[in-house]
GUROKOL-529135 format. One record per atom (N, C-alpha, C): residue number from 1; chain; atom name; x, y, z. Coordinates in Angstrom, 2 decimals. Layout:
BEGIN
   num   cadena   atomo         x         y         z
   NUM        A      CA         X         Y         Z
...
END
This chain:
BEGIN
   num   cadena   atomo         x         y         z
     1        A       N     38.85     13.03      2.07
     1        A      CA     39.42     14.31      1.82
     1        A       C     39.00     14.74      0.41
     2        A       N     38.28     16.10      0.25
     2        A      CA     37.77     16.77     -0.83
     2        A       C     38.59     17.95     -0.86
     3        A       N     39.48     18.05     -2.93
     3        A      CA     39.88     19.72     -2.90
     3        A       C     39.13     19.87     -4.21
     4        A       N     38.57     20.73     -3.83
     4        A      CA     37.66     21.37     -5.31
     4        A       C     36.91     22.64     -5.13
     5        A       N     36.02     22.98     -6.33
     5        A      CA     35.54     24.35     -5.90
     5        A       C     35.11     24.23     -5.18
     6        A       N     34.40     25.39     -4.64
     6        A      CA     33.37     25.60     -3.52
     6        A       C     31.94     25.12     -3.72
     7        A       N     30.91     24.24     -3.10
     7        A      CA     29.90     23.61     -3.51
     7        A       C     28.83     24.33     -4.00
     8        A       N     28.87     25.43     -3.39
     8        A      CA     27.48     26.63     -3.29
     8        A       C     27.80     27.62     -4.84
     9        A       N     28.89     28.04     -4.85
     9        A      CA     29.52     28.75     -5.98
     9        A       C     28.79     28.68     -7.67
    10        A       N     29.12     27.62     -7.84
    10        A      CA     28.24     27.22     -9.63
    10        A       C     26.99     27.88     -9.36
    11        A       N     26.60     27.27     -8.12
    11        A      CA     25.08     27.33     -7.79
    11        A       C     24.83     29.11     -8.22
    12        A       N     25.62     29.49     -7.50
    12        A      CA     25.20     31.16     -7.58
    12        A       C     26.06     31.75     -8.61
    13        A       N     26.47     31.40     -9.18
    13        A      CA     27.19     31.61    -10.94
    13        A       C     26.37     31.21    -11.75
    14        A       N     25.29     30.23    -11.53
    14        A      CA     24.29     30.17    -12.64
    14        A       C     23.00     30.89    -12.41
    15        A       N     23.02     31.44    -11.33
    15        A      CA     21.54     32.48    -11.22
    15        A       C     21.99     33.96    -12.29
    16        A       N     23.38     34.05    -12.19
    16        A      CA     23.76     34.96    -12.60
    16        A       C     23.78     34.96    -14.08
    17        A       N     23.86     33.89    -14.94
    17        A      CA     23.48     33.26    -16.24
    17        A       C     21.79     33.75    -16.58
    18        A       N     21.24     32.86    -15.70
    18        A      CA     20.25     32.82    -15.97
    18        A       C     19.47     34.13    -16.02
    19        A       N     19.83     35.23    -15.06
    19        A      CA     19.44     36.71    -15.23
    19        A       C     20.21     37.44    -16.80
    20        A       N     21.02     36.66    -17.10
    20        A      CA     21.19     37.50    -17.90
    20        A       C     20.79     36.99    -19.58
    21        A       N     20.21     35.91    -19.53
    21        A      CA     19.60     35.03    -20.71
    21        A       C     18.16     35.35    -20.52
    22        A       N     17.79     35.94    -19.24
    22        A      CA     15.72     36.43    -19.21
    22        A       C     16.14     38.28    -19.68
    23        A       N     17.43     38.50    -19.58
    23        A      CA     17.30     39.95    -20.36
    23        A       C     17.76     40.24    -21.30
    24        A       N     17.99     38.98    -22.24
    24        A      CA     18.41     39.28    -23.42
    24        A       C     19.79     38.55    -23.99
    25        A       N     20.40     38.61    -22.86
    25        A      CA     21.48     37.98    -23.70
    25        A       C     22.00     36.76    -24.30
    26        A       N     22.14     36.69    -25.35
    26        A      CA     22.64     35.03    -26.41
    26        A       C     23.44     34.66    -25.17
    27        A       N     23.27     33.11    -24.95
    27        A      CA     23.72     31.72    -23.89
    27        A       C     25.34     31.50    -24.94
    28        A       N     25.30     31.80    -26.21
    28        A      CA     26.78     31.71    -26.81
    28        A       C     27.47     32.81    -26.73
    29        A       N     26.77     33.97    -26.23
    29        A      CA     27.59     35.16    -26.35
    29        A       C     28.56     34.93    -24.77
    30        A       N     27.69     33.67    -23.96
    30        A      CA     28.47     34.69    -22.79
    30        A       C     29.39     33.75    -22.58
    31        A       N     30.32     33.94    -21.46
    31        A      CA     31.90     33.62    -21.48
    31        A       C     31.95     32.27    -20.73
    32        A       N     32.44     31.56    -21.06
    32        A      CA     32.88     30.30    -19.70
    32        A       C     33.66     30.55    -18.85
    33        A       N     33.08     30.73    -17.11
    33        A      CA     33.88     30.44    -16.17
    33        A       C     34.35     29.88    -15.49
    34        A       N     35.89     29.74    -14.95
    34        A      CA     36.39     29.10    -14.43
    34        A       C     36.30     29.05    -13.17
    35        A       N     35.90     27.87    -12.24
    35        A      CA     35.90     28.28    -10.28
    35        A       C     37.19     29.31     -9.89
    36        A       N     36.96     30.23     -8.88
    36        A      CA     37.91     30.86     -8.54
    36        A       C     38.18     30.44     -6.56
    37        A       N     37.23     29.78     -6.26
    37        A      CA     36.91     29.50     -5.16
    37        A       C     37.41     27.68     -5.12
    38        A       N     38.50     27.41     -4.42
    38        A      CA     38.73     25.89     -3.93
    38        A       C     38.78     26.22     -2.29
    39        A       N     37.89     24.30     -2.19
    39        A      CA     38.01     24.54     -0.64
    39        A       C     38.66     23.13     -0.23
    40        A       N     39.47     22.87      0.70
    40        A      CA     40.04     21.80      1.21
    40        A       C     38.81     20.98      2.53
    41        A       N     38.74     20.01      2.38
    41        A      CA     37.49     19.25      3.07
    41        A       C     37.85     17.53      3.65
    42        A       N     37.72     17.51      4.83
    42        A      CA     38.42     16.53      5.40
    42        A       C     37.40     15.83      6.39
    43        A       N     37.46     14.98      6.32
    43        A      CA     36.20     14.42      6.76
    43        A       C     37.34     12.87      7.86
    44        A       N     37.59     13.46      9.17
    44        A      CA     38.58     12.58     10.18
    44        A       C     37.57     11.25     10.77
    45        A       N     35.85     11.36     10.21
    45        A      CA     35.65     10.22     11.19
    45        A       C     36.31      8.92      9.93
    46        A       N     36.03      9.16      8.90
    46        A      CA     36.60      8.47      7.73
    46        A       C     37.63      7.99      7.27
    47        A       N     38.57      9.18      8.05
    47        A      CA     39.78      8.70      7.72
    47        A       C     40.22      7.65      9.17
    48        A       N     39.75      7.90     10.26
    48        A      CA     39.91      7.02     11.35
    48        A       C     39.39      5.45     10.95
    49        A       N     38.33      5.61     10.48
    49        A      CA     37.71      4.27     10.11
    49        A       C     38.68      3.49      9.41
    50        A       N     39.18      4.01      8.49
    50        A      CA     40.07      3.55      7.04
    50        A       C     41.33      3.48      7.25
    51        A       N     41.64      3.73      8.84
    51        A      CA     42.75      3.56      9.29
    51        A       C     43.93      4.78      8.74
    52        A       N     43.67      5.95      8.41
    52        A      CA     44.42      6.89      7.70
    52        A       C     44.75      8.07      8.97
    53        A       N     45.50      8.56      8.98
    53        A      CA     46.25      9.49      9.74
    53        A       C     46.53     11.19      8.80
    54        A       N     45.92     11.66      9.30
    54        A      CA     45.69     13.08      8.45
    54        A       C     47.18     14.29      9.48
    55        A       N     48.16     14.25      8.78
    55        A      CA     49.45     15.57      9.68
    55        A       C     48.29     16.45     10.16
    56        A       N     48.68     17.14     11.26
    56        A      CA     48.20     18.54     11.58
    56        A       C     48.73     19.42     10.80
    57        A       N     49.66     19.69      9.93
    57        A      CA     49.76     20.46      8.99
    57        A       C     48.25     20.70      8.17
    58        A       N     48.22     19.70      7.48
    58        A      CA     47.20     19.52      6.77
    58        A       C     45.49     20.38      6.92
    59        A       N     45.89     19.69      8.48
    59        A      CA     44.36     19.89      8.98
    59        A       C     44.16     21.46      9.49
    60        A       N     45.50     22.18      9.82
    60        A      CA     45.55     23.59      9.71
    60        A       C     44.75     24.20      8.83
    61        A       N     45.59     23.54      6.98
    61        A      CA     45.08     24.21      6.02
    61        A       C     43.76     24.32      5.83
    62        A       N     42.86     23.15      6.09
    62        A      CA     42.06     22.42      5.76
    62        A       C     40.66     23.80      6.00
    63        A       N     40.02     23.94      5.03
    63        A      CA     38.93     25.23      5.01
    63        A       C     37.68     24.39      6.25
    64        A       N     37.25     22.83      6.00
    64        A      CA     36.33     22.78      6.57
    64        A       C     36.83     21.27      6.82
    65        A       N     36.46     20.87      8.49
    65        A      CA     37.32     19.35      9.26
    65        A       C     36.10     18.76      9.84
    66        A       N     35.65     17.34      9.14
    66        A      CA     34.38     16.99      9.58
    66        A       C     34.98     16.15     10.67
    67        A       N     34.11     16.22     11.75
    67        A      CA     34.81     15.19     13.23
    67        A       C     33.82     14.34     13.30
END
Protein backbone atom coordinates (compact mmCIF):
# COMPACT_ATOMS: atom_id res chain seq x y z
CA UNK A 1 0.00 0.00 0.00
CA UNK A 2 1.32 3.46 -1.42
CA UNK A 3 -0.13 7.19 -0.21
CA UNK A 4 1.80 9.86 -1.83
CA UNK A 5 1.83 12.27 -4.63
CA UNK A 6 0.94 11.40 -7.86
CA UNK A 7 3.97 9.68 -9.81
CA UNK A 8 3.65 11.54 -13.18
CA UNK A 9 3.05 15.08 -11.43
CA UNK A 10 6.88 16.33 -10.41
CA UNK A 11 7.49 14.92 -13.73
CA UNK A 12 5.28 17.59 -15.40
CA UNK A 13 6.01 20.35 -12.70
CA UNK A 14 9.51 20.24 -13.77
CA UNK A 15 8.99 20.75 -17.57
CA UNK A 16 7.28 23.67 -16.33
CA UNK A 17 10.61 24.88 -14.43
CA UNK A 18 12.54 24.12 -16.96
CA UNK A 19 10.51 26.40 -19.61
CA UNK A 20 10.76 28.92 -17.52
CA UNK A 21 14.74 28.90 -16.65
CA UNK A 22 15.30 28.61 -21.00
CA UNK A 23 13.26 32.08 -20.82
CA UNK A 24 14.90 33.75 -18.45
CA UNK A 25 13.98 33.23 -15.28
CA UNK A 26 16.55 33.00 -12.01
CA UNK A 27 16.09 28.96 -10.64
CA UNK A 28 16.15 31.17 -7.03
CA UNK A 29 13.60 33.44 -8.06
CA UNK A 30 11.10 30.75 -8.50
CA UNK A 31 8.86 29.34 -5.74
CA UNK A 32 8.91 25.78 -4.16
CA UNK A 33 6.04 23.56 -4.75
CA UNK A 34 4.21 21.60 -2.79
CA UNK A 35 2.31 18.14 -4.40
CA UNK A 36 -1.28 19.00 -4.57
CA UNK A 37 -2.12 15.63 -6.07
CA UNK A 38 -2.06 12.30 -3.47
CA UNK A 39 -3.00 9.03 -4.71
CA UNK A 40 -3.90 5.93 -2.56
CA UNK A 41 -2.25 2.60 -4.23
CA UNK A 42 -2.83 -0.89 -3.16
CA UNK A 43 -1.30 -3.53 -4.56
CA UNK A 44 -3.85 -7.00 -3.11
CA UNK A 45 -1.56 -9.65 -4.85
CA UNK A 46 0.97 -8.50 -1.98
CA UNK A 47 -0.98 -8.08 0.51
CA UNK A 48 -2.46 -11.76 -0.03
CA UNK A 49 1.03 -13.10 -0.14
CA UNK A 50 1.98 -11.36 3.27
CA UNK A 51 -0.98 -12.67 4.58
CA UNK A 52 -2.69 -9.03 5.09
CA UNK A 53 -6.39 -8.38 4.66
CA UNK A 54 -7.14 -4.92 3.11
CA UNK A 55 -11.38 -3.65 4.60
CA UNK A 56 -13.40 -2.87 1.56
CA UNK A 57 -13.68 0.41 2.97
CA UNK A 58 -10.32 1.04 2.15
CA UNK A 59 -10.26 -0.42 -1.17
CA UNK A 60 -13.34 1.88 -2.10
CA UNK A 61 -11.08 4.80 -1.36
CA UNK A 62 -8.24 3.44 -2.93
CA UNK A 63 -7.43 5.77 -6.42
CA UNK A 64 -5.63 2.71 -8.05
CA UNK A 65 -6.09 -1.53 -6.77
CA UNK A 66 -3.37 -3.70 -8.24
CA UNK A 67 -4.96 -7.46 -8.49
Amino acid sequence: MSYGPNSLDPIRRAAVYVDKILKGAKPADLPVEQPTKFELVINLKTAKQIGVTIPQSVLFRADKVIK
